[in-house]
N, C-alpha and C positions, 0 to 999 in steps of 0.2 A: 361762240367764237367762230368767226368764219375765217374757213381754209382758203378762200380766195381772193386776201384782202393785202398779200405780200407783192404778187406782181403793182398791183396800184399804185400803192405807196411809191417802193420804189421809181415806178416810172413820173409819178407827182413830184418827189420831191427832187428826184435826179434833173427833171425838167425845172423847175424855182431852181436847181443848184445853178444849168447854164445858163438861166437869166442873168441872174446877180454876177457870173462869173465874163458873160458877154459884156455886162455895162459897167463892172469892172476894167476888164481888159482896154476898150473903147476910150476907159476915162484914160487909162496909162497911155494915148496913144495919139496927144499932144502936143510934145515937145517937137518941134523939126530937128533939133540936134538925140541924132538913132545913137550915138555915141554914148550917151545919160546912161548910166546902169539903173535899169529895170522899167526901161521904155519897152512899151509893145508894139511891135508894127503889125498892119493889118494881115500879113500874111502868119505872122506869128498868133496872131487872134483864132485863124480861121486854121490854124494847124491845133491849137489845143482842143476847140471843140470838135475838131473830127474826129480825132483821137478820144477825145471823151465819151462821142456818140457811138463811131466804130463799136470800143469796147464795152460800152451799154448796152449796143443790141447786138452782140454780136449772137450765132446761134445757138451756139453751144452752151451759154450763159441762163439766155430765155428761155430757152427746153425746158431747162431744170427749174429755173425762177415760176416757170406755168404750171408746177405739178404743184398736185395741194399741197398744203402746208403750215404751219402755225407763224403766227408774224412775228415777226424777230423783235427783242426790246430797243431801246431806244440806243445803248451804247452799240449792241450792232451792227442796227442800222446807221448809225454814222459809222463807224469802221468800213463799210460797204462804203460808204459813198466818198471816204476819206482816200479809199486805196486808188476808186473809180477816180478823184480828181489828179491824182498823182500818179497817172498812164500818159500825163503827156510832160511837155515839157515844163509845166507849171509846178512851182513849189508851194504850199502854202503851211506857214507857222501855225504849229498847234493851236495858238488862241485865235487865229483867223479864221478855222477851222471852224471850231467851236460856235463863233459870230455866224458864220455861212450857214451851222448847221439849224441854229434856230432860227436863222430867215428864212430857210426853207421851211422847216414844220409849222413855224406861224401863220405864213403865207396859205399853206395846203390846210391848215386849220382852218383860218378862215373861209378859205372857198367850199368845205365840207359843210360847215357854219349856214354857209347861204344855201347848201346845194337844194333846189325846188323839192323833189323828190329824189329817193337812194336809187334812181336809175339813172342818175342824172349824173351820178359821179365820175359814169364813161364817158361825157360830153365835156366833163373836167379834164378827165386824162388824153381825149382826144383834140383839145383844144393845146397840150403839152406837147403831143406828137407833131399837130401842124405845125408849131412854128419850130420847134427842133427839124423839123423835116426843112423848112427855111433853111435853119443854120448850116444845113449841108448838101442844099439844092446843087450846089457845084460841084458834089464830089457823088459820082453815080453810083458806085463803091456801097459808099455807106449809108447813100440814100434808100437803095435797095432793100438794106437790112434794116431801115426804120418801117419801110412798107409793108414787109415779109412780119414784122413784130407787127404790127397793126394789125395784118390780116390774123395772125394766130391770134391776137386779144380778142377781135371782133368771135371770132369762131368759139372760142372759150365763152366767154360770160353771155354773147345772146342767148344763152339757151336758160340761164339762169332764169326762176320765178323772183316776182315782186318781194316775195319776205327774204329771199335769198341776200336780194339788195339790202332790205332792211335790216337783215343781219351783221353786213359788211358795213353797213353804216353806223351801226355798233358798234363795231368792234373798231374802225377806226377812233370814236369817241371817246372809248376807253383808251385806245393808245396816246392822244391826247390831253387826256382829261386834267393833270398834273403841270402841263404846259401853258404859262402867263404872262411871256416873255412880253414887253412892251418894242413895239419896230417902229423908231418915229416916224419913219411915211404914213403910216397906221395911224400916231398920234394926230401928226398933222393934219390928215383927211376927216379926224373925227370919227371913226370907225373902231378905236378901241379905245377903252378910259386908262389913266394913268394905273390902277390896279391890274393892266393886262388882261385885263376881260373885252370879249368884243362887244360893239354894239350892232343891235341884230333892231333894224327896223320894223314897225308894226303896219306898213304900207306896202305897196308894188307888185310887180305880178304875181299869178298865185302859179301853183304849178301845172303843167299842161292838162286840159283834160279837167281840169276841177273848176268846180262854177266859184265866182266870186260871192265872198261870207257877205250875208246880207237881208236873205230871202229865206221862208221858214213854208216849204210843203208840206199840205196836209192829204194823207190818201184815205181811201176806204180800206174795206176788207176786199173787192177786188182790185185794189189793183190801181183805181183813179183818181186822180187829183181832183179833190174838192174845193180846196182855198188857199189862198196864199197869204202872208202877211209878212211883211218888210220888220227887220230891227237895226239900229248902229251900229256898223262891224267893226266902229272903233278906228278904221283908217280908211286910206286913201289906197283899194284893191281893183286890179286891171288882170283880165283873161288873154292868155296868149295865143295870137291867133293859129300858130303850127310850132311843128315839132321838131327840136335839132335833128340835123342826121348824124344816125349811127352807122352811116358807111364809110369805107376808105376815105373819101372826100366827099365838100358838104356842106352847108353854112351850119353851125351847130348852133345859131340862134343866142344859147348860151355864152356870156362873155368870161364866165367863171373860167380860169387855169391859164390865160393869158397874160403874155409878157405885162410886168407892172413897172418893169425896171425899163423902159424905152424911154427914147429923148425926150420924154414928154418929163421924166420926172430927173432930171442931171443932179436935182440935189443929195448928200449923201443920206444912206442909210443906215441908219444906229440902233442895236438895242442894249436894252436893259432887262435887269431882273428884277422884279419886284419886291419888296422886301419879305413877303408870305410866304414867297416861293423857297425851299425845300434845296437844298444841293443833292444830288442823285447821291444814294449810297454808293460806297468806294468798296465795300467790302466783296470780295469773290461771290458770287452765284455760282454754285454747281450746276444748274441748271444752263449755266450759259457754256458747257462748253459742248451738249450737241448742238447749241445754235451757230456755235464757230466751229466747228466739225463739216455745217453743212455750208457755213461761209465760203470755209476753204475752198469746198467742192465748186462751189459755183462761178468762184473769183479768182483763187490762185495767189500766188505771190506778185498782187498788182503793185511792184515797186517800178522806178524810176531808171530800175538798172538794165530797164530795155532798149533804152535811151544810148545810141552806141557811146562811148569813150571818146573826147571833147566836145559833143553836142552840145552848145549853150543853154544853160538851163535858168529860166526865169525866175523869181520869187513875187509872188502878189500880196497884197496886201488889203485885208480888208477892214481896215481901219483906216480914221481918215489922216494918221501921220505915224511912223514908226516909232517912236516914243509912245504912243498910245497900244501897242503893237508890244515893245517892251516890256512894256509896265504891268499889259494883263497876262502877257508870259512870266512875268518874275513871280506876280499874285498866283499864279499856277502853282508854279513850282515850289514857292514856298510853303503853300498846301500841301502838296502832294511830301515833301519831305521833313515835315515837322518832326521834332526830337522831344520824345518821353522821356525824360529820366526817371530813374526805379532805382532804389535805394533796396539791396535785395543781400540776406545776411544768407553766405554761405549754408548751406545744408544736406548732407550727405546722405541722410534718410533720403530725403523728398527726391535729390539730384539720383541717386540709384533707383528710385520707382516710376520715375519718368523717364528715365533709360527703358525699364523694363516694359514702360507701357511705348513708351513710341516704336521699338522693335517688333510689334507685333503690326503696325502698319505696313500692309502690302505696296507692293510701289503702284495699283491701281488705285488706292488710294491715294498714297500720295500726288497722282497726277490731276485726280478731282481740286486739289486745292491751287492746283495753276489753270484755269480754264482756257487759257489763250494756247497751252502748252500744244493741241491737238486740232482743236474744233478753229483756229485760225491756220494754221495750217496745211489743214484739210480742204476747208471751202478756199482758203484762195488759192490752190493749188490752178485752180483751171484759167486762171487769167495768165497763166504766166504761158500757157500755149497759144494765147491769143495775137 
């Protein structure tokens, strides 16, 4: 398990979050009558994602996000990125949320999926940074602070070796591996089958540096090639001629981490679950609350209530109509509060030896059985000075 595979994620997925969230807003931003409740104007577009970015990189957050660390689960990691969307003036309802958050891991799946080589994953992430660096070309401010974050990424992982990467590209795989969400741009491009699984082609370039499969050399004992003989590599494979850059700026050669959501694609984006797929277990993990312990630390109490007193506040929508919007907030809810009934015949033996056994629980116990109680808390304690 690699310690150095939390800053990535983060900055991958928080990057696919202000895609969808820019071509989102864009779309709300239509109507000529501004009077419509829950029209965006462009000024209002380009105040959320500063605000989002600001507080993404701001420094005090990435200090901490760069030190090593174990990757957080999947609940989380959306928690992080739920409070990161709700610093500006955007609202978004729980099951919109939820939609957002497996567009983003889909999407960062799939780019993983194709990446050539595990060194290639920083030409992902740097391909995330250029165009967020776009979304806030006008604001020198915050532009700054996505530069400043660039340069500490670069400084951290080039030092890292080859298996280093190949570790990290592991361990993303296993944080994945569980995930089969179906995203129909996906479907419709033909790039993932109705089961949620991608389709991963057996053609196209191979990764830098590597000859194309084909060719079968034969050496001696010193050292020289004596013969060659050609076999079917089974596809259609192309060498590339140079290598993205890994600096500040660059062509990265690499198209992988790039906006998917630009005017090229205006139609909506849906997903589904497949029916194999698993609903995350609901039940407490004591293990998750030093992962919200160190949330806190990082984040703070990233609410909405920094937003001074009448500031107009938005609601987005990522569904393609508010009844749709409804319906998988009621399907929520009524999960989340289903009623057992227990038929349970008094008993005073059993009711005084369960007194006597719960009395012996200390209240550190008892706080293990609320994990949000501390470990959220704590880590989002730091956004709230942001």
């Amino acid at each position: 398990m690699s310690l150095r595979t939390l800053p990535l994620v983060f900055i991958n997925l928080g990057g696919e979050m202000l895609y969808i969230l820019d071509q989102r807003l864009r779309a709300h931003n239509t109507s000529e009558d501004k009077s419509e409740k829950g029209v965006w104007s462009e000024s209002d577009r380009k105040r959320v994602l500063n605000d989002i970015v600001g507080t993404m990189f701001s420094k005090s957050f990435m200090d901490e996000l760069l030190k090593p660390q174990q990757l957080y689960s999947h609940r989380t990691m959306k928690t992080v990125l739920t409070r990161l969307a709700h610093t500006s003036i955007m609202k978004l309802n729980p099951a919109s949320m939820d939609k957002l958050y497996e567009l983003m891991i889909m999407a960062f799946k799939y780019q993983v999926f194709l990446c050539p080589r595990p060194k290639d994953l920083l030409l992902i992430s740097y391909n995330h940074i250029d165009t967020i660096r776009e979304f806030v070309r006008d604001t020198p401010v915050v532009l700054n602070q996505v530069d400043e974050t660039h340069r500490n990424i670069i400084e951290v992982y080039s030092s890292l070796s080859e298996g280093q990467f190949q570790l990290l590209r592991q361990t993303l795989l296993i944080f994945f591996q569980d995930m089969h969400i179906r995203v129909s741009l996906f479907l419709k491009n033909q790039i993932q089958n109705p089961s949620g699984r991608f389709v991963l082609t057996t053609s196209g370039p191979v990764p830098y540096g590597v000859d194309v499969p084909g060719l079968i050399r034969t050496f001696d004992l010193r050292g020289r090639e004596v013969s060659r003989s050609e076999f079917p590599a089974g596809g259609a494979y192309s060498g590339l001629v140079r290598e993205g850059s890994f600096d500040l700026n660059g062509d990265r050669v690499l198209r992988l981490g790039r906006n998917l959501y630009r005017v090229d694609h205006p139609e909506e984006t849906q997903t589904s679950r497949t029916p194999s797929v698993q609903q995350p277990d609901s039940t407490p993990n004591p293990l998750a609350k030093e992962e919200l312990n160190q949330l806190a630390r990082l984040m703070g109490s990233m609410k909405a209530e920094n937003v001074p007193i009448g500031e107009p506040q938005f609601r987005i929508n990522l569904f393609t109509t508010d009844q749709e919007e409804e319906a998988a907030s009621g399907g929520e809810q009524e999960a989340m509060f289903q009623v057992i009934s227990i038929q349970a015949v008094q008993d005073e033996q059993a009711a005084s030896e369960l007194a006597r056994i719960a009395g012996q629980f200390t209240d550190e116990e008892e706080k293990l059985e609320n994990p949000s109680s501390n470990k959220g808390d704590d880590l989002l304690a730091l956004m709230d000075d942001l």
